[in-house]
C-alpha positions as CSV (number, residue, x, y, z in Angstrom):
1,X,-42.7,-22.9,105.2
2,X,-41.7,-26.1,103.0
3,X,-40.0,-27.6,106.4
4,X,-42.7,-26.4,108.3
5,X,-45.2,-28.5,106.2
6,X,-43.4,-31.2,106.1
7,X,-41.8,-31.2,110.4
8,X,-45.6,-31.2,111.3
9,X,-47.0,-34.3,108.6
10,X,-43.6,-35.9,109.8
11,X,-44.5,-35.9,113.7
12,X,-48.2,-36.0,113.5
13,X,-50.6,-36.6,116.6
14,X,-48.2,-36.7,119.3
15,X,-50.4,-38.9,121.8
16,X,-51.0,-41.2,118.6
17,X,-47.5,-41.8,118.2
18,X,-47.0,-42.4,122.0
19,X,-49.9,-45.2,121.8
20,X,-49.0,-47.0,118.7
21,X,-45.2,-47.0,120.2
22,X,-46.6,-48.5,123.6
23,X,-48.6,-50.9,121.6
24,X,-45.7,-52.1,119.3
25,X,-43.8,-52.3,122.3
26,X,-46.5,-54.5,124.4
27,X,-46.9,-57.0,121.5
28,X,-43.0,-57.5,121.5
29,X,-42.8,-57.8,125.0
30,X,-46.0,-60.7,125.0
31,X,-43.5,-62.7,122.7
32,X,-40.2,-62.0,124.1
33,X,-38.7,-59.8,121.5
34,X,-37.1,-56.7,122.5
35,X,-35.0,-55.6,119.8
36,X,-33.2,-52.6,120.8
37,X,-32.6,-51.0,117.4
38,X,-36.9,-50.9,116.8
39,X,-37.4,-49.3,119.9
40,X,-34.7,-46.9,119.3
41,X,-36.4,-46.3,115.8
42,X,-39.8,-46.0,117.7
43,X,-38.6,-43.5,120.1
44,X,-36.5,-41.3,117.4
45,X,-39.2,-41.2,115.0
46,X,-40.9,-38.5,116.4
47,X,-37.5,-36.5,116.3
48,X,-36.7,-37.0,112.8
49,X,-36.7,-33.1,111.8
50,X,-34.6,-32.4,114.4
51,X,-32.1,-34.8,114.0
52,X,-32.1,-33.5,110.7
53,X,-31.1,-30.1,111.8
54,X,-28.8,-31.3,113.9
55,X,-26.6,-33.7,111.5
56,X,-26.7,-30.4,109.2
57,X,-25.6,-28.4,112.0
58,X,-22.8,-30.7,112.9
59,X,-22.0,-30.7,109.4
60,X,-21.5,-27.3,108.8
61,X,-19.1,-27.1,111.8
62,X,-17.2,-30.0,110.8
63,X,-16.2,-28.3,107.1
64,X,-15.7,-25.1,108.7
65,X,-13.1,-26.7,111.0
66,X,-11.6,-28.0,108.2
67,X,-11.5,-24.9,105.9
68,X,-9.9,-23.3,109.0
69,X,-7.0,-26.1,109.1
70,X,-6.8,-25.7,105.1
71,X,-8.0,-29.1,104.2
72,X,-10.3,-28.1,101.9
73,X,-8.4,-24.5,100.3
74,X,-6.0,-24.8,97.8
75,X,-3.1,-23.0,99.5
76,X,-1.2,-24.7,101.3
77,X,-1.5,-26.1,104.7
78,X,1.3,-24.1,106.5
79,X,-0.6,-20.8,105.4
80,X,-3.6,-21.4,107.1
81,X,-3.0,-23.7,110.5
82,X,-2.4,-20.8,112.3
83,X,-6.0,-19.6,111.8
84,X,-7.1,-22.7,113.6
85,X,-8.7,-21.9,116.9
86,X,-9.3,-24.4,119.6
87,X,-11.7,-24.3,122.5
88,X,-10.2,-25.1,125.6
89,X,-12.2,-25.5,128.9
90,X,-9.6,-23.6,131.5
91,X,-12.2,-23.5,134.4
92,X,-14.6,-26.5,134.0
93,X,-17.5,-26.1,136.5
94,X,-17.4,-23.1,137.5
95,X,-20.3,-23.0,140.3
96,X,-20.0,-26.3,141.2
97,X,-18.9,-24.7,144.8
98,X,-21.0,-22.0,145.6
99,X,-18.5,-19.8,146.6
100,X,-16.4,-20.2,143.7
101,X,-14.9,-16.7,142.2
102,X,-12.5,-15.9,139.2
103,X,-10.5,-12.8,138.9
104,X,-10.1,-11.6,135.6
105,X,-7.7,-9.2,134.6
106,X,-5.7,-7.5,131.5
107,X,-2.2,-6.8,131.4
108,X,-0.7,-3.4,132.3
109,X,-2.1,-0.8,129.6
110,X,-4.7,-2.7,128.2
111,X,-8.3,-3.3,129.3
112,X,-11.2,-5.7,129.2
113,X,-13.9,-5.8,126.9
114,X,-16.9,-7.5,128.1
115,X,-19.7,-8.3,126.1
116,X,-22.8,-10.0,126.2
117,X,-26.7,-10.1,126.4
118,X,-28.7,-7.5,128.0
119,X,-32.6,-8.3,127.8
120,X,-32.8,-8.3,123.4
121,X,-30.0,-6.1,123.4
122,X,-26.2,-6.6,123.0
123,X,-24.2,-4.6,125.8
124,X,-20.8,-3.9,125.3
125,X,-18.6,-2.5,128.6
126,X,-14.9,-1.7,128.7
127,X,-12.8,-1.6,132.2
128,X,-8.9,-1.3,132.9
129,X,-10.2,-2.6,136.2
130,X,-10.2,-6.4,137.4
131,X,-13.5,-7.9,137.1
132,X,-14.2,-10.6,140.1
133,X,-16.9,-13.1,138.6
134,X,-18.6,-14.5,142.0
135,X,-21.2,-17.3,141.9
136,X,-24.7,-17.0,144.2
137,X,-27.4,-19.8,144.4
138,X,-30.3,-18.3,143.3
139,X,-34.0,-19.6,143.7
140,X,-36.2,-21.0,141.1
141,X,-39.7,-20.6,141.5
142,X,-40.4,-23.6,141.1
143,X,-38.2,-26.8,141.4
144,X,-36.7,-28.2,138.2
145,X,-36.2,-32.0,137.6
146,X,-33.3,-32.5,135.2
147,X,-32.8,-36.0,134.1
148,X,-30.3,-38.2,132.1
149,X,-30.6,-41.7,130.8
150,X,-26.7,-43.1,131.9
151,X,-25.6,-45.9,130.1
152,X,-22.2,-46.2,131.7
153,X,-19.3,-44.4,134.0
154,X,-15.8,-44.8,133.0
155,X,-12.0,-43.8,134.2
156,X,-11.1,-42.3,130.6
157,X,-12.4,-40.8,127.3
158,X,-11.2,-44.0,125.3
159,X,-13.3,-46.6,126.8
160,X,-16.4,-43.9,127.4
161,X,-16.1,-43.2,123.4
162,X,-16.0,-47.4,122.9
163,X,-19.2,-47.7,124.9
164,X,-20.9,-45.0,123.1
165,X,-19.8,-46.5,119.7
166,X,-21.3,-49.9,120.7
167,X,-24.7,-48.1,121.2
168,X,-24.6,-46.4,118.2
169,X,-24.0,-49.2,116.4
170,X,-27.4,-50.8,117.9
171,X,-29.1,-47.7,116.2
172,X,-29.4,-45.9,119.2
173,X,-28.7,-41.8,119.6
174,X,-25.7,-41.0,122.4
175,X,-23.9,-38.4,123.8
176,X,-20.8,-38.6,126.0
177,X,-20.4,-35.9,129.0
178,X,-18.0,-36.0,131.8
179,X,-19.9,-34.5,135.2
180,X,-17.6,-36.1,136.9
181,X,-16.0,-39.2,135.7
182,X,-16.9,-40.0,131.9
183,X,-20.1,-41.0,131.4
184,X,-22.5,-42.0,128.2
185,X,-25.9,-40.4,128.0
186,X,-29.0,-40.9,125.9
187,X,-29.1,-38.3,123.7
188,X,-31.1,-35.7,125.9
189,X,-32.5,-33.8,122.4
190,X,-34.0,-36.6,121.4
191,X,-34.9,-39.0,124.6
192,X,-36.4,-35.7,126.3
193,X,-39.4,-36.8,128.0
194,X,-40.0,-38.6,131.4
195,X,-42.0,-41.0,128.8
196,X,-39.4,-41.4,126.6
197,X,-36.8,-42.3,129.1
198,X,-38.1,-44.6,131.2
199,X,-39.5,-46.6,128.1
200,X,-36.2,-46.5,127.1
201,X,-34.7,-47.9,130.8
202,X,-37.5,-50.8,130.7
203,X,-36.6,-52.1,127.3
204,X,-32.9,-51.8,127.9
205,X,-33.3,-53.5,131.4
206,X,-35.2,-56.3,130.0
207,X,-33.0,-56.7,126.9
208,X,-29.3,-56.4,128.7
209,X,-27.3,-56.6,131.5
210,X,-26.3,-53.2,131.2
211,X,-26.4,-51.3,134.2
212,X,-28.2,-48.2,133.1
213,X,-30.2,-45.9,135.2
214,X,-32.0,-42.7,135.3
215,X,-29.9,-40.3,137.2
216,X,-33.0,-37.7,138.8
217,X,-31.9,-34.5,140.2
218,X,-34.4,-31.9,141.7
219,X,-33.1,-28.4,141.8
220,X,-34.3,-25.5,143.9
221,X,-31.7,-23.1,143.3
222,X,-29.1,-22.7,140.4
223,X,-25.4,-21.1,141.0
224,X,-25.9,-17.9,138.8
225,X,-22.7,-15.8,138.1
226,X,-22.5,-12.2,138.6
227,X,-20.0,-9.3,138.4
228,X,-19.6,-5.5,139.2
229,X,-17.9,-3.0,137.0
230,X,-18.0,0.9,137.8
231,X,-20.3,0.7,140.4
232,X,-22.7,-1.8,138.1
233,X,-23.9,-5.7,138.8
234,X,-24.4,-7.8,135.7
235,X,-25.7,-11.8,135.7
236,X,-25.8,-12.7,132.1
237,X,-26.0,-16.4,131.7
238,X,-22.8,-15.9,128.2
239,X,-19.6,-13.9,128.6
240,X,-17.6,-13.3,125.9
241,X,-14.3,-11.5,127.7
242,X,-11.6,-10.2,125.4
243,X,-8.8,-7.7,124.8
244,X,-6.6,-5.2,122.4
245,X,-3.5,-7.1,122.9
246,X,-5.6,-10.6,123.1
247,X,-3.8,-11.2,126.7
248,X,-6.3,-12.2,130.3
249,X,-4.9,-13.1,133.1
250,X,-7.3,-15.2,135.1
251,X,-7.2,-15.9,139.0
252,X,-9.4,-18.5,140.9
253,X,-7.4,-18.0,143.7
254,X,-6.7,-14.6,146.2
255,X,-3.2,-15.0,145.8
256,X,-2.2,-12.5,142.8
257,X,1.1,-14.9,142.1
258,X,-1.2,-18.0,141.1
259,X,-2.8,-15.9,137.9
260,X,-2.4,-17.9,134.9
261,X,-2.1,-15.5,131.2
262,X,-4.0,-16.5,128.8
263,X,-4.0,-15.9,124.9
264,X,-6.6,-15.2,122.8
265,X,-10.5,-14.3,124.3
266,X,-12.7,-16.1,126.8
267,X,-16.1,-17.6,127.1
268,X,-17.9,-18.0,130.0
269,X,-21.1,-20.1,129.4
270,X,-23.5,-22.7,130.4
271,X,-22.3,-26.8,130.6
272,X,-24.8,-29.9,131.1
273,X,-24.5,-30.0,134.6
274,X,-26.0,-26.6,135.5
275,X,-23.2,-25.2,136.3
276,X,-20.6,-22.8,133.9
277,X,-17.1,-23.1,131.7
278,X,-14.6,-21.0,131.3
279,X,-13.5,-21.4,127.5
280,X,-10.1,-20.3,126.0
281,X,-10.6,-19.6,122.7
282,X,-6.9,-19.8,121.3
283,X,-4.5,-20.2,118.3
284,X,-3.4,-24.2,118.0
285,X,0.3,-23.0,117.8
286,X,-0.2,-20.5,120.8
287,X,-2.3,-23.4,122.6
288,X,0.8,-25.4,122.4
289,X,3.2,-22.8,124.3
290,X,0.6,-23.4,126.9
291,X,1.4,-27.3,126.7
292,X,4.7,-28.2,125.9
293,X,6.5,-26.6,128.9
294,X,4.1,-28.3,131.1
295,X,4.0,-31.4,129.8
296,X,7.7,-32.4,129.5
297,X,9.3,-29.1,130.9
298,X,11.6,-27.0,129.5
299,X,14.6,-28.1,130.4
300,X,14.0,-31.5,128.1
301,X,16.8,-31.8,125.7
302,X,15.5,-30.2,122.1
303,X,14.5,-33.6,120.0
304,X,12.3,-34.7,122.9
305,X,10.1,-31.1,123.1
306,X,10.2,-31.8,119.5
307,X,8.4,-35.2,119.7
308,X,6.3,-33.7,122.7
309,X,5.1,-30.5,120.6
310,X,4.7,-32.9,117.5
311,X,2.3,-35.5,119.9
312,X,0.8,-31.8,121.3
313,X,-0.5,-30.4,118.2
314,X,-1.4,-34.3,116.9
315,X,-3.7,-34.9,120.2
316,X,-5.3,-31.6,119.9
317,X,-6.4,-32.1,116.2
318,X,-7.5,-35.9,116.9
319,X,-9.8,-35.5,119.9
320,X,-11.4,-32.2,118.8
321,X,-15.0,-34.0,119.7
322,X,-14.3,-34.9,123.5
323,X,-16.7,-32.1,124.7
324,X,-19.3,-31.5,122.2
325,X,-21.8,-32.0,124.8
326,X,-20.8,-28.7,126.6
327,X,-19.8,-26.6,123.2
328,X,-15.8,-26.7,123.3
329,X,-13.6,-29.3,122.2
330,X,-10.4,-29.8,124.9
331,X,-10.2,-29.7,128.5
332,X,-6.9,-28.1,130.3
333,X,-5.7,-31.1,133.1
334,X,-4.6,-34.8,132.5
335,X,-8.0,-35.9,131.1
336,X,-6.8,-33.9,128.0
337,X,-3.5,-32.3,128.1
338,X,-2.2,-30.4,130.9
339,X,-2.4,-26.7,129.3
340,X,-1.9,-23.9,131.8
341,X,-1.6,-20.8,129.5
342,X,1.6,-18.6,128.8
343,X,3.4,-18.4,132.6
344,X,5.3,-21.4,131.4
345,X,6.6,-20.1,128.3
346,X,10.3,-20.4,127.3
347,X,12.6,-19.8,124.4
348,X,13.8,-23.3,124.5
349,X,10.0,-24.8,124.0
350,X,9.0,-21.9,121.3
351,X,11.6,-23.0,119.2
352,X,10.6,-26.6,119.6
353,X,7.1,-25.7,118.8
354,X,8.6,-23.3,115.9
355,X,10.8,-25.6,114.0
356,X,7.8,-28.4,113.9
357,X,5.2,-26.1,113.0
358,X,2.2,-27.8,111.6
359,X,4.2,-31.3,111.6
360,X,1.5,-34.3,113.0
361,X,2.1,-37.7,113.1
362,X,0.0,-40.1,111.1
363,X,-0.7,-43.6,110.1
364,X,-1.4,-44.1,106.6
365,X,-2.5,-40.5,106.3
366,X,-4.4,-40.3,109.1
367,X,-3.6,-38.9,112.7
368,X,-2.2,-41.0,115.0
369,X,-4.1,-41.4,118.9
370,X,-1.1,-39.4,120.1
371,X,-1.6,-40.9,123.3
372,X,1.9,-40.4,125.5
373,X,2.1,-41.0,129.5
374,X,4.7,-39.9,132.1
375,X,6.8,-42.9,132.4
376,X,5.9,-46.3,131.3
377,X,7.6,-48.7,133.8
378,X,10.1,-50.2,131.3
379,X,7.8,-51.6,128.5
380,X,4.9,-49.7,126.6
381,X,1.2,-51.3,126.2
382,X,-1.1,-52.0,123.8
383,X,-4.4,-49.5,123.0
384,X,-6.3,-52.5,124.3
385,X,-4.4,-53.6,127.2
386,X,-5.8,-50.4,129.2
387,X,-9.0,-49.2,127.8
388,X,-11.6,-51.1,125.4
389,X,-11.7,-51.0,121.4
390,X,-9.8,-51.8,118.5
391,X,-6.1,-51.8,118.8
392,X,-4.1,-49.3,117.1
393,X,-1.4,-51.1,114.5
394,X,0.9,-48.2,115.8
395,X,0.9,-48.7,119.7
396,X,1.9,-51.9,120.6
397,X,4.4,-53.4,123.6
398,X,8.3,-52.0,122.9
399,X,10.7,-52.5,125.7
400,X,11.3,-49.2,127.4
401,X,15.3,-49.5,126.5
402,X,17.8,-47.8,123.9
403,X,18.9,-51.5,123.7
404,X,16.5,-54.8,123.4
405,X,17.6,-56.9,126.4
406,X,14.3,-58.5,127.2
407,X,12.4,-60.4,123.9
408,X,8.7,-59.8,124.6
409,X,7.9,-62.6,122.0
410,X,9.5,-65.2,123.7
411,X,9.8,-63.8,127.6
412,X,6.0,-62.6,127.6
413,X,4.9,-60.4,130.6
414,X,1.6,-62.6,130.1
415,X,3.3,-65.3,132.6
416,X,3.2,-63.7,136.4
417,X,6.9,-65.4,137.1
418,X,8.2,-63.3,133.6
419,X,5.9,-60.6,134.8
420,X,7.6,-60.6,138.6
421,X,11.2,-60.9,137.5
422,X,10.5,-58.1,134.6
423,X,9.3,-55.5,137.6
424,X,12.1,-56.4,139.8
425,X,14.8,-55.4,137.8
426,X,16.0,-51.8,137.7
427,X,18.9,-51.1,134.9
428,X,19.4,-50.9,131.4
429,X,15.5,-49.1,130.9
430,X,15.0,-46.0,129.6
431,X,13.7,-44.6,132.9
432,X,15.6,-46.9,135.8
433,X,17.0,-43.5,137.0
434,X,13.7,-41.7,137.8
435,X,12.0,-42.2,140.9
436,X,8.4,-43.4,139.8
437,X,10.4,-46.4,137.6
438,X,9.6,-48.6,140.3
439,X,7.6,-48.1,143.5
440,X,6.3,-51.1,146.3
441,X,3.3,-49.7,148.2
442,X,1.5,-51.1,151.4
443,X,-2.0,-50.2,152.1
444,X,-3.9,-51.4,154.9
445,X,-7.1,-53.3,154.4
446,X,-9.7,-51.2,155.7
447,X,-8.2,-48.1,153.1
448,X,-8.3,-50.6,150.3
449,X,-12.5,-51.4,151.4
450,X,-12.7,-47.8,151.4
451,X,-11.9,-47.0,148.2
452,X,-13.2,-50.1,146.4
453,X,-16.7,-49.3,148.1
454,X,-16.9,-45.6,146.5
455,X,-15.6,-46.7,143.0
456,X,-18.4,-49.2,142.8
457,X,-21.3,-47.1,144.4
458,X,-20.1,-44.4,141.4
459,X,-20.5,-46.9,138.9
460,X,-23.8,-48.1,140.4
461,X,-22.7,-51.5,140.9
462,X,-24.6,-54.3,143.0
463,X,-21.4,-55.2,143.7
464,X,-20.9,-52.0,146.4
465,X,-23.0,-53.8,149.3
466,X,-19.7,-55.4,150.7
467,X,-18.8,-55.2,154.2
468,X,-15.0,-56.5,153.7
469,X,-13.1,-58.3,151.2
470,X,-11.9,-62.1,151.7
471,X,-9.5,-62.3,149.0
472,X,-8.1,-60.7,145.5
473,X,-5.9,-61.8,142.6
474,X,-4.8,-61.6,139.2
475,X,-6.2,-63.9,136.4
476,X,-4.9,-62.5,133.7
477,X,-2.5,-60.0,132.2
478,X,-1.4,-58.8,128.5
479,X,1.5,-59.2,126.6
480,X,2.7,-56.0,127.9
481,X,2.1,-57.1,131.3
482,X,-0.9,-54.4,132.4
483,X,-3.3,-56.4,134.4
484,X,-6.5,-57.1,132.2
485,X,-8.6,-58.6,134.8
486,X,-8.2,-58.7,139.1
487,X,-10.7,-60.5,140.8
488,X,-12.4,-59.9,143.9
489,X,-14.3,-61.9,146.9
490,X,-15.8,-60.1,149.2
491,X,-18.8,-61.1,152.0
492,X,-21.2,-60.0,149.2
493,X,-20.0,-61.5,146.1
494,X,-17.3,-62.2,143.5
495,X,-16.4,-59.7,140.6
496,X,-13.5,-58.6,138.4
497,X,-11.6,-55.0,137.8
498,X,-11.2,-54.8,133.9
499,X,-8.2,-53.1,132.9
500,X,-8.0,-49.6,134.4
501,X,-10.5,-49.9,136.9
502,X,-7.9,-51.3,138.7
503,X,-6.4,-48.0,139.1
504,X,-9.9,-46.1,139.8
505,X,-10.9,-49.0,142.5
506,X,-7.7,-48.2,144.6
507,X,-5.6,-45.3,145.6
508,X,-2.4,-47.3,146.1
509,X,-0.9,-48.0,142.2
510,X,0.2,-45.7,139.7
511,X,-0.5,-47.8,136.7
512,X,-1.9,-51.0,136.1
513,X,1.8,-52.6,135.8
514,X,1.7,-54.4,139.3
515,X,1.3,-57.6,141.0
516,X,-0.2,-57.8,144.7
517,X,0.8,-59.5,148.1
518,X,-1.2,-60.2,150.8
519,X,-0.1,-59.1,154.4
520,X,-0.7,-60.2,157.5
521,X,1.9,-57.9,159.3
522,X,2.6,-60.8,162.2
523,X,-1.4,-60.8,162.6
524,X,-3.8,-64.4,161.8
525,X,-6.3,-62.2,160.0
526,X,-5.7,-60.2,156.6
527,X,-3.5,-57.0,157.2
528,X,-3.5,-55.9,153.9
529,X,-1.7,-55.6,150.6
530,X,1.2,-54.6,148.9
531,X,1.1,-53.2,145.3
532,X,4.5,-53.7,143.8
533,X,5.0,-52.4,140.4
534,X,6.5,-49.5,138.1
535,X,5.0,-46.6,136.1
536,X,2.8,-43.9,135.9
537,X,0.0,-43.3,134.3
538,X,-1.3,-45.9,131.0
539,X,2.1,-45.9,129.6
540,X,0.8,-46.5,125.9
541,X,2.6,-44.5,123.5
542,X,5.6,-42.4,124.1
543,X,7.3,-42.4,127.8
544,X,8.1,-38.7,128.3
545,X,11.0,-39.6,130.7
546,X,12.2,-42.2,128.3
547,X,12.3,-39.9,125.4
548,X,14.6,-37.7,126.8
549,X,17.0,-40.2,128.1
550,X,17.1,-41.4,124.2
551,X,17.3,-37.5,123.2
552,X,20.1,-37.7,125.3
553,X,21.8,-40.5,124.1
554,X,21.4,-38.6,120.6
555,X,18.4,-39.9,119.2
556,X,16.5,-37.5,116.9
557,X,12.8,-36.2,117.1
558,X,11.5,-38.8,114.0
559,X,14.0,-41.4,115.5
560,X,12.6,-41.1,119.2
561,X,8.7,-41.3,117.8
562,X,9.3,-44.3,115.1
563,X,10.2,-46.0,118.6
564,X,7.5,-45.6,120.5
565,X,4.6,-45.5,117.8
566,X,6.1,-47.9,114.8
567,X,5.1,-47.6,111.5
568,X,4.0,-43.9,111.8
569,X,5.1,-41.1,109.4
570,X,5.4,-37.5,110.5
571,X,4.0,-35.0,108.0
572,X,2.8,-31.4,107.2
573,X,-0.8,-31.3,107.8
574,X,-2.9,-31.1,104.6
575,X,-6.0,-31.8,102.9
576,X,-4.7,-35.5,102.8
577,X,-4.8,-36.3,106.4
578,X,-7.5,-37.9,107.3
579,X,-9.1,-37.0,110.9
């Protein structure tokens, strides 16, 4: 009753508050101040209370995470990080395609138990039976306008979360969310009116030379998932799908032999794009059975699926946060880590994960950004030399090599003659013997155009008007050699590629560890280019294919990761370690 009271003298007249807001805002706007952080106060202040809620809510899930991983009980922390359970998105738009269908099915002997919400009642079912979840577009009454305020589309999670941190630190109330590529939103709890939104745009509009927009979509039907069992057909909007011997299989193909098995139970429920997730709801050690194998494989000599299970379970624990916006915490492919359930399983990467159990890797007590890549090209990069923030002390350039042959301080990559003769040499790395170590790619112009044109139109850039491009370089590289900024003339205009757009904007290279040529191919006009480089993927952190050449050379687990992330301690998790 006391927050009752006090919620309803706290958000008063609504229409008042709308015209004093407007008010304020026309005066500002007659002088030419448009302070972003007062209009961000102006347009929260009605959502004070639940904001409120909210932090407290966020709170509360925050120290039960942590009483789960034992950093706030007494015993120790080996006891209790096997109670910690992850959420792992397996199936992440489910409906997206609306003919999409799962099979879901237990192992022989046991059977599904299905429950969720039947009118105000909980319904429980059982069935030994596979249950085939379809999807059908249904139609709404009436059409629904769903709208987001998007302040930005990025490649990764790093430089979405940068961007989201740079508004925040204006005063302003974001979420990130990943439709498709990674994008940041206004928060929609609190900027949840057409009003609110587009006063927002205008002010930010007239303020910045962000390009933010309101992305409008008008639905008429919503994908709504049903399901039959004995003779029955449900369409509850949550699933909660679990088992005696805590063991699905789950199918989103017809082919029986592509069922993945997956520990623990399952969630099926609503994401912010009108569509559904399937959500693992899994052990961290048994998550990282589902990991290891596919990450590095199990053939890996054992001190590399050591480091690999130690970077596994360090990862998972860092970037717990990525999907708050759809209520689970990790995805399963390459945005995250690749986790594909229990099919891959092997002795050889159970012991790994066994003999490291709860080890993480830290700096100055607090986890490490685990980040690790498939190869790195010969030479690691910086945090900064691929997305935007602050660098991390612990990932900086090393040479790819079990000796130091090349002196980055004095032979920097920076220089594009050091950079050319650095790519074209082949032995003495780490990784000269695997395939993707070097690669030289030619792609014809009109495939370049192609791409360039739909990376730009889904980042809602002017820029996207071109009909053909005249000309494109490289002005500047890093230390570690990754291309910083490329810059492009086309018939329209003349832009730059930071970083890893490069790799979004064309299909061609593998990493941003290239230089380009032009071609002509023996024609006067512009052919094309070639991409010549090595690497794949961001190659900061630990090279996968370069820690087990130094596994095999002898190197231990701690050696192999005090030479990719320096100055970085491995220890037991504990109520120490900072998050």
């Amino acid at each position: 009753m006391r927050q009752k009271n006090r919620a309803t003298k706290q958000l008063g007249n609504p229409l008042q508050r709308r015209i004093k807001g407007q008010k304020m805002l026309s005066r500002r706007r007659a002088r030419g101040d448009y302070s972003l952080p007062l209009l961000y106060e102006t347009l929260r202040e009605r959502y004070q209370v639940a904001m409120k809620f909210s932090f407290w809510r966020f709170s509360h899930t925050v120290l039960t995470t942590f009483c789960l991983l034992g950093l706030t009980a007494a015993s120790g922390p080996e006891s209790n990080i096997q109670d910690m359970e992850l959420k792992i998105g397996i199936v992440q738009r489910f409906g997206s395609q609306p003919t999409a269908k799962l099979q879901l099915e237990p192992i022989k002997g046991d059977r599904l138990k299905l429950k969720f919400q039947a009118g105000n009642k909980q319904q429980i079912l059982f069935t030994k039976n596979p249950v085939k979840l379809e999807t059908v577009m249904q139609a709404l009454p009436k059409s629904a306008v769903e709208e987001v305020v998007v302040l930005g589309t990025y490649r990764t999670f790093e430089t979405a979360e940068d961007s989201a941190n740079k508004w925040r630190s204006q005063g302003m109330e974001v979420e990130m969310a990943q439709p498709e590529r990674w994008q940041v939103w206004a928060k929609r709890d609190v900027y949840s009116t057409p009003l609110l939104r587009r006063l927002l745009l205008q002010n930010i509009q007239a303020s910045t030379k962000e390009k933010v927009y309101i992305d409008t979509k008008i639905r008429k039907q919503v994908p709504r998932v049903s399901w039959v069992v004995d003779g029955n057909r449900y369409s509850p909007n949550d699933l909660e799908i679990s088992t005696e011997n805590n063991l699905i299989r789950v199918n989103k193909s017809e082919k029986p032999e592509n069922a993945r098995l997956y520990a623990g139970r399952l969630n099926l429920q609503p994401n912010a794009y009108g569509t559904y997730t399937l959500v693992n709801q899994v052990p961290l050690e048994t998550y990282l059975r589902g990991v290891v194998p596919y990450e590095i494989g199990t053939d890996a000599p054992t001190s590399a699926l050591e480091a690999q299970a130690i970077l596994a379970r360090t990862y998972a624990l860092r970037n717990l946060r990525r999907f708050a916006a759809d209520n689970y915490q990790l995805c399963a492919d390459t945005h995250c880590q690749v986790y594909y359930g229990l099919n891959g399983a092997a002795a050889k990467t159970d012991r790994a994960i066994a003999s490291t159990r709860g080890k993480v890797l830290t700096y100055k007590n607090e986890l490490i950004d685990a980040l690790y890549s498939s190869t790195t090209g010969g030479v690691t990069a910086s945090f900064s030399d691929v997305w935007n923030g602050d660098d991390r002390p612990y990932l900086r350039p090393v040479l790819d090599a079990a000796t130091n042959f090349w002196n980055l301080s004095k032979q920097s990559l920076a220089d594009e003659k050091n950079f050319q003769k650095f790519i074209n040499m082949q032995q003495g790395f780490n990784e000269s013997k695997w395939d993707m170590f070097r690669w030289h790619k030619e792609t014809p112009l009109k495939d370049i155009i192609k791409d360039l044109q739909k990376f730009l139109r889904v980042k809602n850039s002017p820029h996207a008007k071109f009909k053909t491009i005249q000309a494109m370089a490289v002005v500047k590289r890093s230390r570690s050699g990754r291309i910083l900024e490329l810059a492009v003339r086309t018939d329209h205009s003349t832009f730059i590629l930071h970083k890893d757009e490069v790799r979004s904007a064309f299909a061609a290279p593998t990493s941003t560890l290239f230089y380009i040529q032009p071609l002509n191919k023996g024609q006067p006009e512009l052919w094309g280019y070639a991409f010549i480089g090595g690497g794949l993927g961001h190659g900061v952190g630990l090279s996968q294919t370069g820690a087990q050449n130094l596994a095999k050379l002898g190197w231990s687990s701690p050696k192999i990761l005090q030479f990719y992330y320096p100055g970085t301690q491995i220890q037991i998790l504990s109520k120490e370690t900072q998050f």
